[in-house]
N, C-alpha and C positions, 0 to 999 in steps of 0.2 A: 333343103337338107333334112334328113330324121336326123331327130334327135332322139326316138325311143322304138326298141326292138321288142315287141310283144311276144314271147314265145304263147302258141296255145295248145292245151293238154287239159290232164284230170291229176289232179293230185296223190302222194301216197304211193305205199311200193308197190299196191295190188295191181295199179293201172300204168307202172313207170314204161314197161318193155311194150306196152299196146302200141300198135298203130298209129290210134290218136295221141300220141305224144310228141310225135315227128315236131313239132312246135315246140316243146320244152326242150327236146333232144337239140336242137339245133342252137338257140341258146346258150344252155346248160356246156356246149363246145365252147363257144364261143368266149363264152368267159373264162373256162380255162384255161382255153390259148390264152388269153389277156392277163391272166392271173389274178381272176377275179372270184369271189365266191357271192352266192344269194343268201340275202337275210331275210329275215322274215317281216314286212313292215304292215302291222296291222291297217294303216290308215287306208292301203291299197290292197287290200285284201289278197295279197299274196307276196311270193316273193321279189325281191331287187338286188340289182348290180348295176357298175356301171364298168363302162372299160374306156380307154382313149383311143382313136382312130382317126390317126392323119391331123394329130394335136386338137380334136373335137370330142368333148366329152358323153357319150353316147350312154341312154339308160338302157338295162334289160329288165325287161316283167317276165315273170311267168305267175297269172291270176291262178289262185288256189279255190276259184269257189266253183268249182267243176266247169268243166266245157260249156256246158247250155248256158252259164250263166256268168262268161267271161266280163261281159259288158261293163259292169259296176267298177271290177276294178281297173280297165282301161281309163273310163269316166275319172275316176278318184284323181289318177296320175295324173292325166292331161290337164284337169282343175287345179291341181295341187301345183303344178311346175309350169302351167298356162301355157300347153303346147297345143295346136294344131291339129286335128285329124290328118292333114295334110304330111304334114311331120312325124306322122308312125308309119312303121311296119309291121303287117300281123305275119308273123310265119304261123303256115298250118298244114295238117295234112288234107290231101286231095285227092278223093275218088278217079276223077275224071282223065288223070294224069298215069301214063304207065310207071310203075315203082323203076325208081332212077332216075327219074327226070323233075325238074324242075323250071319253075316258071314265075317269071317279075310280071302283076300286072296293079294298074292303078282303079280304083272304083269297082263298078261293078254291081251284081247282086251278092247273097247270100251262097245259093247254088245249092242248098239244102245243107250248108251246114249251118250248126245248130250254134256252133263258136261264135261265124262270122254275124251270123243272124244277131245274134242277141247284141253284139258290138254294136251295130248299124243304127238296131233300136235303140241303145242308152248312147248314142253321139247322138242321134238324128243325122248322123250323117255315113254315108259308104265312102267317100271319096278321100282313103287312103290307100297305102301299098300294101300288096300283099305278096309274100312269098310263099307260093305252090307247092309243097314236095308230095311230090306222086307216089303213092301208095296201090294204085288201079282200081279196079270193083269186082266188086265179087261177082258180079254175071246178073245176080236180080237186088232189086230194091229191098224186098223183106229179107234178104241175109247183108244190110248193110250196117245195123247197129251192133250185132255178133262179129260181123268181120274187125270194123274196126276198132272192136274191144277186147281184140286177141293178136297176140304177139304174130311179127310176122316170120315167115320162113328164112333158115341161116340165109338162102342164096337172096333172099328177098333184103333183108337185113343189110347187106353186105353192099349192094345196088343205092338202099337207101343212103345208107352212112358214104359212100362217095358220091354221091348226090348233095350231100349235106355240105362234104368237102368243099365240091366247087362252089356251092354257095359261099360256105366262109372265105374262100378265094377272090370273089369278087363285093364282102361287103363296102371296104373301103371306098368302092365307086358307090355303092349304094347310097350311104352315110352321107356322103360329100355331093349326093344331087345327080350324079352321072349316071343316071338311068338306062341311056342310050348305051354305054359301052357295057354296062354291069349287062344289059340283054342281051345286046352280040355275045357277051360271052358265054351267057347258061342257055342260050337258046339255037349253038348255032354247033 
């Protein structure tokens, strides 16, 4: 089961509409469906929520100490509430994937992001879930830290944010261990 839903991003309004926020965005939904709001909790250096889901009490992060340097506050949480690597989900954005699409997958590497990277080094471990939202690529490697540090296109946008939907549509399978069906459904 997760018990905790990592949104990852960059803090602040200058970077809130970028790309790499697709992580907070999705979240930051999430609890308001739930009717929940994020506080500020120093000890985890960023923000928290929690919502109920299928009467299980689910946390949400979004770390405030920029992207590269997500890891501390994943670490903090899971020490704090003695969860599992096994038992989070990092939602993030994803080069590799075409904007609107998304993807459930378990382990894995880094894949050059800088989020995932840094999580991996402060667990010592990769071997959690991740939720994919496709953003695409800019075409070369050196326009990929410019790209996704700039707002995307309304049509672009609009792809994302129903992208995001169906994810909130299937977290309940998520939450509760049902991996297999939560995949048939964003993957098929």
């Amino acid at each position: 089961m997760i018990k905790l839903i990592v949104g990852l991003g960059n803090p602040g309004k200058d970077y809130q509409e970028h790309r790499h926020n697709a992580g907070f965005w999705f979240v930051e939904s999430l609890a308001s469906l739930n009717g929940s709001k994020f506080t500020s909790q120093s000890k985890f250096f960023g923000e928290a929520s929690s919502i109920s889901l299928n009467t299980n009490k689910i946390f949400l992060l979004k770390p405030q100490t920029f992207m590269n340097s997500s890891g501390g506050s994943v670490k903090s949480f899971l020490n704090y509430y003695d969860v599992s690597p096994e038992e989070i989900l990092v939602v993030h954005d994803e080069l590799d994937l075409p904007v609107g699409t998304v993807r459930i997958k378990l382990g894995g590497g880094h894949g050059g992001h800088n989020g995932l990277r840094d999580i991996i080094k402060a667990l010592g471990s990769n071997n959690f879930y991740r939720l994919r939202i496709g953003i695409d690529h800019p075409g070369s490697k050196h326009d990929v830290v410019d790209y996704v540090l700039k707002a995307p296109s309304k049509s672009e946008l609009k792809s994302i944010e129903e992208s995001l939907s169906s994810a909130i549509e299937i977290t309940d399978l998520l939450v509760t261990g049902n991996f297999e069906d939560a995949m048939k459904a964003l993957h098929t």
